[in-house]
PAVEX-376965 format. One line per field, with one value per residue (C-alpha): residue number from 1; residue in three letters; x, y, z. Coordinates in pm, whole numbers. Example, Ala and Ser with C-alpha at 12.3 -4.5 7.8 and 13.67 -1.06 7.14 Angstrom:
<atoms>
num <- (1|2);
residuo <- (ALA|SER);
X <- (1230|1367);
Y <- (-450|-106);
Z <- (780|714);
</atoms>
This chain:
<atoms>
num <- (1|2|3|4|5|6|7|8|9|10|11|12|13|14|15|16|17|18|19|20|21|22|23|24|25|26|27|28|29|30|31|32|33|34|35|36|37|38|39|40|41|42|43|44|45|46|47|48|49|50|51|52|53|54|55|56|57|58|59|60|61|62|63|64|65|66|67|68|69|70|71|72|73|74|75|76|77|78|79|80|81|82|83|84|85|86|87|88|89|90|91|92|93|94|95|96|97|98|99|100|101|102|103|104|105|106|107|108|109|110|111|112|113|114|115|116|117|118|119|120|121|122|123|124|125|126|127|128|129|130|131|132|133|134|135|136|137|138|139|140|141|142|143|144|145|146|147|148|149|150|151|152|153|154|155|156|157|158|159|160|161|162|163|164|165|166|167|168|169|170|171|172|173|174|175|176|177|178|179|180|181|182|183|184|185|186|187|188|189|190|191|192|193|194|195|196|197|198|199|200|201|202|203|204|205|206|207|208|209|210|211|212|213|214|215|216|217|218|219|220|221|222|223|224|225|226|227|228|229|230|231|232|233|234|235|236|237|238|239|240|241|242|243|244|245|246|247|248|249|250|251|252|253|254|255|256|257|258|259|260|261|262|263|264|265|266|267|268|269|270|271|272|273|274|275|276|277|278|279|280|281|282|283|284|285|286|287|288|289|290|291|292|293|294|295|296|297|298|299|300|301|302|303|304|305|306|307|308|309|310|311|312|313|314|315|316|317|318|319|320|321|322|323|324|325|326|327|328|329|330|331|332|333|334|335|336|337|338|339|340|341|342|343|344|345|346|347|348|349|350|351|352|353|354|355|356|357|358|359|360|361|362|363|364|365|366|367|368|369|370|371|372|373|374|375|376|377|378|379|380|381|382|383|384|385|386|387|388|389|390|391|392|393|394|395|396|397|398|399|400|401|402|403|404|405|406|407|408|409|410|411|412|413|414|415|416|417|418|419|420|421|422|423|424|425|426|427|428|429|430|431|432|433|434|435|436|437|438|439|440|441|442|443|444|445|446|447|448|449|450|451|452|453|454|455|456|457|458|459|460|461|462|463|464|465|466|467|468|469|470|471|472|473|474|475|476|477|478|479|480|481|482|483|484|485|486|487|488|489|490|491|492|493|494|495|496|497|498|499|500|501|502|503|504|505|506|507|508|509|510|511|512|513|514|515|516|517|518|519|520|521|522|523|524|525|526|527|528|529|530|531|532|533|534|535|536);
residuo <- (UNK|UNK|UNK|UNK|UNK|UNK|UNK|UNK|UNK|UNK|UNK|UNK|UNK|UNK|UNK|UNK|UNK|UNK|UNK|UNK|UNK|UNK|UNK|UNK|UNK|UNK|UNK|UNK|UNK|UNK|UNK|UNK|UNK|UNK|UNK|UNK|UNK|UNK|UNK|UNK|UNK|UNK|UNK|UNK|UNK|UNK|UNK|UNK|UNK|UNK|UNK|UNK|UNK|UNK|UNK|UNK|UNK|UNK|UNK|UNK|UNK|UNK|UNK|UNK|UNK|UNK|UNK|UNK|UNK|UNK|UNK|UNK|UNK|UNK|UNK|UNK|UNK|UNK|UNK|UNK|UNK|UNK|UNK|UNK|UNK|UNK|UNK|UNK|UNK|UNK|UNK|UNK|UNK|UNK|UNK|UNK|UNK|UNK|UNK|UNK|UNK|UNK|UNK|UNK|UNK|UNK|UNK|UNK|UNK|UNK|UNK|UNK|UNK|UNK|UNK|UNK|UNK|UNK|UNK|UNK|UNK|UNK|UNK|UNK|UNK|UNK|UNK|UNK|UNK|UNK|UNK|UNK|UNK|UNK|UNK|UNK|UNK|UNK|UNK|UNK|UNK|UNK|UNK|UNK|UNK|UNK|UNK|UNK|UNK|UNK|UNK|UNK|UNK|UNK|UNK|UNK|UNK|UNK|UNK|UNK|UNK|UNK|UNK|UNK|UNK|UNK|UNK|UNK|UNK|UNK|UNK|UNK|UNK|UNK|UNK|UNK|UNK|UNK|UNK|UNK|UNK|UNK|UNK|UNK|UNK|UNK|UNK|UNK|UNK|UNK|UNK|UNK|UNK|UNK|UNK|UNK|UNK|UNK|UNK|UNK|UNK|UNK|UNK|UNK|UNK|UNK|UNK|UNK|UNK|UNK|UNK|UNK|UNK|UNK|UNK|UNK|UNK|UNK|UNK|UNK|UNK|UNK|UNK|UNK|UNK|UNK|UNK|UNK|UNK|UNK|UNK|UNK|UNK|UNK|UNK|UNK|UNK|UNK|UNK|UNK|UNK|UNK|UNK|UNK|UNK|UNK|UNK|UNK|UNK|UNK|UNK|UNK|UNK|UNK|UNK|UNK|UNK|UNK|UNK|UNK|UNK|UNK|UNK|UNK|UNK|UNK|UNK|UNK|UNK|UNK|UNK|UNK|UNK|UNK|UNK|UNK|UNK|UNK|UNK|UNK|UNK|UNK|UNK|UNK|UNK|UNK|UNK|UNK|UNK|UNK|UNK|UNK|UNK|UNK|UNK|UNK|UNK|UNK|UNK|UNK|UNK|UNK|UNK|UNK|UNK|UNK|UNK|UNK|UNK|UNK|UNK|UNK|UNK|UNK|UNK|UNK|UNK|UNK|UNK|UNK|UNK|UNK|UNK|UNK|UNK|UNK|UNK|UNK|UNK|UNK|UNK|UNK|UNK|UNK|UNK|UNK|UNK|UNK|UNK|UNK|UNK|UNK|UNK|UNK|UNK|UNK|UNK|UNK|UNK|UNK|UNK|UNK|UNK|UNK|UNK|UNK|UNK|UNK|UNK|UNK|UNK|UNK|UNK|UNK|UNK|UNK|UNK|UNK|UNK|UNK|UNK|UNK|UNK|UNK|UNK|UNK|UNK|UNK|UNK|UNK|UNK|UNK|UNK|UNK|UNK|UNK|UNK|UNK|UNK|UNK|UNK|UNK|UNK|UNK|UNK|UNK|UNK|UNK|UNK|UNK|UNK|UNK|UNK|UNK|UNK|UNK|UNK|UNK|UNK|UNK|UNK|UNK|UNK|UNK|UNK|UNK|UNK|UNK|UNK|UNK|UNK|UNK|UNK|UNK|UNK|UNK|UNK|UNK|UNK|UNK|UNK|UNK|UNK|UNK|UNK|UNK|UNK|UNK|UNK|UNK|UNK|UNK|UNK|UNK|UNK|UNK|UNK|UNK|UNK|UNK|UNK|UNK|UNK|UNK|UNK|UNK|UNK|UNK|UNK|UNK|UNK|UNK|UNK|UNK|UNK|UNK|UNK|UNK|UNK|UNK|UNK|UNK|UNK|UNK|UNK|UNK|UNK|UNK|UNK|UNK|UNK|UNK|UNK|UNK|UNK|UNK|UNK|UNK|UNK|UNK|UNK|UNK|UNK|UNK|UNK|UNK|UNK|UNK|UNK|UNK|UNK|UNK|UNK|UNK|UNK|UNK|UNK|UNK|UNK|UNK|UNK|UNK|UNK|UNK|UNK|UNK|UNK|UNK|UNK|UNK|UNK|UNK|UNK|UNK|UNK|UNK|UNK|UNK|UNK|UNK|UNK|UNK|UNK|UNK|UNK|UNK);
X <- (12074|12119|12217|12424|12751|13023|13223|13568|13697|14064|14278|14478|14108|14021|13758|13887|13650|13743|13958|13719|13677|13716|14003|13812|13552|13508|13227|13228|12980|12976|12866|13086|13112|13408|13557|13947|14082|14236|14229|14233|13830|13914|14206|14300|14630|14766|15133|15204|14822|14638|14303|14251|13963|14101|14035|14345|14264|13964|13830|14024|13880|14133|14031|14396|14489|14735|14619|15058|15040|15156|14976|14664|14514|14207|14101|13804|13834|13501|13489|13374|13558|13418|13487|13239|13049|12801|12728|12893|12865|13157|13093|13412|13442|13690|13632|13847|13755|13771|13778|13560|13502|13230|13182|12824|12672|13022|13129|13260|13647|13712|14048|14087|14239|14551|14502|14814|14881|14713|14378|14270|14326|14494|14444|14494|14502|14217|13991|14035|13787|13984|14332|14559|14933|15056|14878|14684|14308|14009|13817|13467|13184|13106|12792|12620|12936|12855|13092|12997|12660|12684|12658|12937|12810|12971|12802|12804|13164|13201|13024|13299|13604|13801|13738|13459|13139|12837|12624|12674|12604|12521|12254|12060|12292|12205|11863|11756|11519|11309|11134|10842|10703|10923|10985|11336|11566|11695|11983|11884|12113|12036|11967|11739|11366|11151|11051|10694|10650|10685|10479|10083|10185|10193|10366|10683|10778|10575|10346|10014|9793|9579|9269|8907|8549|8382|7994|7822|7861|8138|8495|8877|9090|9465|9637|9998|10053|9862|9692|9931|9880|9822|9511|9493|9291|9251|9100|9404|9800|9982|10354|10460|10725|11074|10839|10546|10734|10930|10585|10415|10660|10626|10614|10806|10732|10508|10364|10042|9933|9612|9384|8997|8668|8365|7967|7892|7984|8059|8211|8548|8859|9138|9144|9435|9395|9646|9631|9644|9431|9618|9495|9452|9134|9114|8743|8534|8326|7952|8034|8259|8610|8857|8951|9218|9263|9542|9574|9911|9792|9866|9638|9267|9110|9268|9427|9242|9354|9073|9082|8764|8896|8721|8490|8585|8288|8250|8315|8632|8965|9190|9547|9622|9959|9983|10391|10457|10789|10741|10527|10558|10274|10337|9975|9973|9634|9610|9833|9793|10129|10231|10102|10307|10121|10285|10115|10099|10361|10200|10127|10361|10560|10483|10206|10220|10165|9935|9737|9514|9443|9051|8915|8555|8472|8580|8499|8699|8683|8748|8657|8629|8629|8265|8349|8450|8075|7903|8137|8088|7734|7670|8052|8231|8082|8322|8680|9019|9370|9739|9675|10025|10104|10460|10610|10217|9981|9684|9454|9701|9736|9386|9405|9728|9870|10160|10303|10098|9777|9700|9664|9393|9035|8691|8386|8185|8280|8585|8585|8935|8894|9092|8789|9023|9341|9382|9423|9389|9692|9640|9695|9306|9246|9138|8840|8810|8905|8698|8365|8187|8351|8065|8173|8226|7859|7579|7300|7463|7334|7474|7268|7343|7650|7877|8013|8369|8360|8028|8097|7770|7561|7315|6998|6908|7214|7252|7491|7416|7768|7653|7309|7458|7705|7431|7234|7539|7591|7212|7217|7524|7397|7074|7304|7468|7165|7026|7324|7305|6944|7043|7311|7119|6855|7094|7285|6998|6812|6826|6681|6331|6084|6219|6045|6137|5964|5940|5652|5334|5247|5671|5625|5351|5486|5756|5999|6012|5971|5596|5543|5566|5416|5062|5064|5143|4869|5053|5364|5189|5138|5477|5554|5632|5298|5592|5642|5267|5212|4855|4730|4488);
Y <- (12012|11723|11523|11678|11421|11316|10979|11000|10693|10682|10838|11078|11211|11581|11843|12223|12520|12875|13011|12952|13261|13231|13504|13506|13233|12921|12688|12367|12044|11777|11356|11135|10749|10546|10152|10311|10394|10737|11026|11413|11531|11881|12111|12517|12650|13010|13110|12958|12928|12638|12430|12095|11804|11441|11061|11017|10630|10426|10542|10941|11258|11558|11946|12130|12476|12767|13107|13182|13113|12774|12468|12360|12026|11862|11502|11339|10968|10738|10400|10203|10213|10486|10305|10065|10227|10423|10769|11010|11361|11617|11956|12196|12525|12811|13168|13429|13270|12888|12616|12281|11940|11691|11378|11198|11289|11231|11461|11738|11849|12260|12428|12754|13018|13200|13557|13707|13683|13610|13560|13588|13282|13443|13160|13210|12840|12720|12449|12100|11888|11510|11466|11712|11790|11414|11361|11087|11160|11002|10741|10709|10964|11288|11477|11803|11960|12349|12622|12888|12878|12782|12441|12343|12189|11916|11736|11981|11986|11646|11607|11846|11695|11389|10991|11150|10990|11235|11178|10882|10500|10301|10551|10185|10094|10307|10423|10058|10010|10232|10034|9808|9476|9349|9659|9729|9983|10149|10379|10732|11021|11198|10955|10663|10506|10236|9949|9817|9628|9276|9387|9446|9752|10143|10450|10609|10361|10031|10082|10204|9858|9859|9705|9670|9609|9294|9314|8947|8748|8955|8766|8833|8610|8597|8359|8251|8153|8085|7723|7459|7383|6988|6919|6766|6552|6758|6498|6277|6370|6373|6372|6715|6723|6962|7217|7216|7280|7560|7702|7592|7563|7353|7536|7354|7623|7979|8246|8376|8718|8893|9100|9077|9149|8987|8964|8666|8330|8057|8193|8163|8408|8291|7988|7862|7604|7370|7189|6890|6785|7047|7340|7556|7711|8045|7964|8090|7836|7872|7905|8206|8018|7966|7685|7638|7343|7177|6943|6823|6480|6205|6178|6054|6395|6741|6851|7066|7319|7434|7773|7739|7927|8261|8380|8574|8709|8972|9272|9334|9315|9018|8919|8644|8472|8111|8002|7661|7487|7160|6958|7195|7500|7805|7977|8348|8473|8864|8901|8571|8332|8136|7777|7505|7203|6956|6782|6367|6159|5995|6367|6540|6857|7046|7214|7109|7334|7624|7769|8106|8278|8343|8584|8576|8313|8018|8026|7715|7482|7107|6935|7123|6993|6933|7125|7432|7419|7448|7754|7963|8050|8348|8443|8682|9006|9253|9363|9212|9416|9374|9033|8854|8512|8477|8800|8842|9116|9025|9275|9572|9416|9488|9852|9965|9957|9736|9483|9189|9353|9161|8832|9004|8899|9071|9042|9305|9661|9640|9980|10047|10088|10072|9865|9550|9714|9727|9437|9468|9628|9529|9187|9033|8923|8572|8431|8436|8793|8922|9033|8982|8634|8402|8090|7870|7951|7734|7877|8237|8488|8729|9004|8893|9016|8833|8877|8719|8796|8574|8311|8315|8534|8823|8821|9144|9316|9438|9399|9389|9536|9810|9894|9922|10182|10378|10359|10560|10806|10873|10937|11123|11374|11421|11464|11785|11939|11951|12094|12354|12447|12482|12715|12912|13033|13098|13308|13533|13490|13883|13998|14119|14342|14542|14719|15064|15221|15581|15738|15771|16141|16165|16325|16596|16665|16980|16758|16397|16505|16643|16342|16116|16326|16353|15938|15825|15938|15822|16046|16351|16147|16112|16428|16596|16801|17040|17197|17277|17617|17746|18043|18285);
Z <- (8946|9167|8938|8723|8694|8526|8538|8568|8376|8424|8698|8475|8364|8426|8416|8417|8481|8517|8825|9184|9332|9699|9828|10156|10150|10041|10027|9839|9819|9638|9630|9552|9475|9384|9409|9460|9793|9658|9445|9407|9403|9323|9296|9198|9198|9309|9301|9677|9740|9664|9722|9719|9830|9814|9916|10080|10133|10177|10482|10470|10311|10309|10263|10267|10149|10199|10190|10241|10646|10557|10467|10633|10616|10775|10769|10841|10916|10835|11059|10762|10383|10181|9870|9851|9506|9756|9735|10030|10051|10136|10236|10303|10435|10453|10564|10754|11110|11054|10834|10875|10701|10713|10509|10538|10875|11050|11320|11138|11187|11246|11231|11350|11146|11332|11466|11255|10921|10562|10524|10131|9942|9585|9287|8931|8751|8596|8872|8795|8926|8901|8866|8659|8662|8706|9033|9089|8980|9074|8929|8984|8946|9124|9096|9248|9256|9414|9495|9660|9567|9222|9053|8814|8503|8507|8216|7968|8015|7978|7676|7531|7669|7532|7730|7944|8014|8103|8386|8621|8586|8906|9054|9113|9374|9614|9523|9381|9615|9601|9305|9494|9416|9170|8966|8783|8852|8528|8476|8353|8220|8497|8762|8721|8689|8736|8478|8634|8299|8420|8712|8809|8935|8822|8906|8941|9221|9104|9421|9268|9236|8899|8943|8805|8920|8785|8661|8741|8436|8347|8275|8113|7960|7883|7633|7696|7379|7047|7005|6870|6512|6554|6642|7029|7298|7541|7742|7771|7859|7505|7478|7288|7043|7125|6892|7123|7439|7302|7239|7614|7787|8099|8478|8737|8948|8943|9156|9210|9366|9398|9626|9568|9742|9697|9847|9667|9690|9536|9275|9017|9098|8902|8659|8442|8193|7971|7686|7875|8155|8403|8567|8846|9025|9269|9430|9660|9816|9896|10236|10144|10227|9971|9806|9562|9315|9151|8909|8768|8638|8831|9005|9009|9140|9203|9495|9718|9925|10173|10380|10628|10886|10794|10589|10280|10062|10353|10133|10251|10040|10104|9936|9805|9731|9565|9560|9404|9351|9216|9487|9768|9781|10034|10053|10244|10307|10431|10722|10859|10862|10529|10535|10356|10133|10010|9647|9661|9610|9250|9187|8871|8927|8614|8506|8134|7843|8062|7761|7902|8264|8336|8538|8708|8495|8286|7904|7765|7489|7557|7903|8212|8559|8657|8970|8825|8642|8935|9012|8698|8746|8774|8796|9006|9131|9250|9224|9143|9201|9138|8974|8861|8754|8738|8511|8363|8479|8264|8391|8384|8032|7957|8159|7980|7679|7690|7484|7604|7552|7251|7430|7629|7567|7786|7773|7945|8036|8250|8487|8693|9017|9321|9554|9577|9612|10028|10182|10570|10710|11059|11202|11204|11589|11676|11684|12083|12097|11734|11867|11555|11548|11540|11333|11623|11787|11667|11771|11736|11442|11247|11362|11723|11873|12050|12431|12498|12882|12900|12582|12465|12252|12357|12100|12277|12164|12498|12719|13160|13220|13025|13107|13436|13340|13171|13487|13693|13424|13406|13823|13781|13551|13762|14051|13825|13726|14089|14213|13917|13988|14345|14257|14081|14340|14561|14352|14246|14594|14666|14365|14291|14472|14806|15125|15263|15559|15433|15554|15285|15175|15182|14827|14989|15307|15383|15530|15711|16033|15895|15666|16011|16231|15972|15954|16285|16533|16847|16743|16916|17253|17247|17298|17649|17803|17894|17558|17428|17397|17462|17278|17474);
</atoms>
């Protein structure tokens, strides 16, 4: 079990186990954190013989034993203190041959065992793992502990023994970070977890986004707190009593994160009202850029907030993240650099009594800013993710069943899905290097794309450079399949029909002497007068 532990909470505290049995090897490993620069890890007794692992000082480890050749004693020495509540792993060895210690990933120290003498290690106290015997124990927490092969349950025996604490505390501080975006590290008996609660995040690690698709016309809504009891203007800034800001409390600051995609534009993202005159707006213009809106009283109209450099009802996810502290407003859009805003002077710096949190559209009592009419019609089409305003997750709210649920309103069918949930994870490239980047030409179209080497678009979609290219590669291939053909014919340029010149009637004739001599008239003038015999 890797984390079975025990805490050692005093120096004089000790575990004892039954006598290790290691006459002619030993193995031990074990992890170890601690604040003190000393104490005895482990120790087992023989009549001369002994064992021991200690933190000698803050930045020593010492493996020693006697196995009646004499004490032994090796010491690793760590360049940094190894007392600094972190975990560090020892792992000893002893066998007939050698012995060896290593602590972390340090070089590890080897002693050589002599040629003559002793060689079993004879032990008959019990093991104690801490300090026993008056020596001084150590204080901190040790788990994992395995001797040859076998892990020492250390907790068990802990719950049975007197001032012991089982299992460790403190497994956050080294492994605290594995909890992402905002999620808590929380001590477990045997080792720890990750609180995502106060996140918009799930999973073990607080890195799985929870999202949802939005239906047009579609919307969410998440109340803060319940409506105040007095009855209010809402078209006019009231002064609330101590009561009433205990129950809205006023935001001096607050962040907002999200990632959405959308096709259609203009449209509503994210909308908090007040029950005052304050609010903010998440928009999507008709022209697809972003805008976002604040209004902290003040002021005759809101501040606006206008991202026109790109387009982003393309249908592809984009992150969002709204920081405000007082007047100052850090937006980050997708990978591009943060972008400080600064509110007006006459502007206020709190956003007074904030009342709900809309999402895809705005369904609110009282006056509404005429701009955010023209906005809500017909309301957001497509999908929201990870969506936090300061510690709330409204729509993981709505997706899970936590304790702010209840302050979640729909209506509509909300369907999770993951659609907005990947923001771009590469850098986007400029708009003189972005091929498809056609913002900047006016008489360039969509369906047009654009040339960077010539600055201007090609309506053909074709491009000279490469109908030149084509031309080689077409001439190129020809040039191959001649050369194959060629090939070819030559190869197989001795195959087919073949002539002989045996004689006809070859088959008939008693030899090939007669066969020639019965088709070729002129072979008899050939012959020499000389030899013809005449018969008389």
């Amino acid at each position: 079990n890797y984390w079975n532990a025990a805490s050692f909470p005093n120096p004089s505290s000790y575990l004892h186990f039954s006598t290790f049995q290691g006459e002619t090897s030993a193995d031990i490993s074990f992890y170890f954190k601690t604040l003190t620069p000393w104490g005895v890890f482990l120790e087992n007794m023989g009549k001369e013989d002994f064992i021991k692992l200690e933190l000698k000082s803050a930045t020593e480890v010492s493996f020693s034993f006697d196995v009646g050749n004499g004490p032994v004693e090796i010491v690793v020495r760590s360049p940094t203190p190894l007392n600094d509540d972190q975990w560090h792993r020892v792992t000893a060895e002893r066998n007939v041959k050698q012995a060896s210690l290593q602590v972390d990933r340090l070089p590890q120290q080897i002693r050589k065992a002599p040629t003559e003498g002793h060689t079993r290690l004879e032990l008959y106290s019990q093991l104690f793992v801490g300090g026993a015997g008056g020596q001084q124990g150590f204080l901190g927490c040790i788990r994992s502990l395995r001797m040859n092969g076998v892990t020492l349950d250390l907790e068990e025996r802990a719950k049975v023994t007197s001032g012991f604490i089982s299992g460790c505390s403190g497994h956050c501080t080294s492994y605290g970070t594995n909890c992402e975006n905002g999620g808590k590290c929380l001590e477990r008996y045997h080792g720890y977890s990750c609180d995502c609660s106060n996140t918009a995040y799930d999973g073990t690690f607080c890195n799985k986004d929870v999202g949802a698709f939005f239906e047009e016309g579609m919307w969410l809504r998440y109340n803060f707190q319940a409506p105040a009891i007095n009855a209010r203007d809402s078209s006019s800034r009231v002064e609330n009593s101590p009561d009433q800001q205990n129950s809205h409390p006023d935001l001096a600051q607050e962040e907002i994160r999200f990632s959405f995609s959308t096709t259609k534009a203009p449209c509503i993202l994210l909308y908090i009202s007040s029950f005052t005159t304050d609010f903010l707006a998440v928009l999507v213009k008709p022209t697809g850029s972003l805008q976002i809106r604040y209004n902290l009283g003040g002021t005759r109209e809101p501040y606006n907030i206008d991202v026109d450099h790109r387009n982003m009802a393309n249908g592809q996810p984009h992150s969002v993240n709204i920081t405000r502290h007082e007047k100052t407003i850090i937006l980050k859009l997708d990978h591009y650099p943060s972008v400080s805003y600064h509110l007006p002077s006459s502007s206020d710096t709190l956003f007074n009594s904030p009342k709900s949190l809309f999402l895809g559209k705005v369904i609110e009592t009282g006056k509404i800013d005429q701009e955010i009419h023209k906005y809500n019609t017909p309301g957001f089409t497509g999908c929201l993710s990870r969506v936090q305003f300061n510690q709330i997750a409204p729509l993981k709210a709505a997706l899970r069943q936590t304790n702010a649920s209840a302050h979640v309103h729909i209506q509509g069918e909300l369907v999770e899905s993951n659609c907005g949930a990947s923001p771009l994870t590469l850098s986007p490239m400029s708009s003189a290097t972005d091929p498809w980047h056609l913002d900047h030409l006016d008489s360039a179209s969509a369906d047009f794309p654009y040339n960077p080497g010539q600055g201007q678009a090609i309506r053909n979609g074709v491009n000279r450079n490469s109908a030149i290219i084509g031309g080689v590669i077409a001439v190129v291939i020809f040039t191959i399949l001649c050369t194959l053909v060629f090939l070819i014919r030559y190869m197989f340029r001795h195959k087919g029909t073949y002539h002989t010149n045996e004689a006809k009637g070859a088959e008939s004739a008693e030899s090939a002497d007669a066969a020639i001599m019965n088709n070729d008239p002129n072979f008899t003038e050939t012959i020499d007068e000389s030899k013809k015999e005449w018969l008389i």
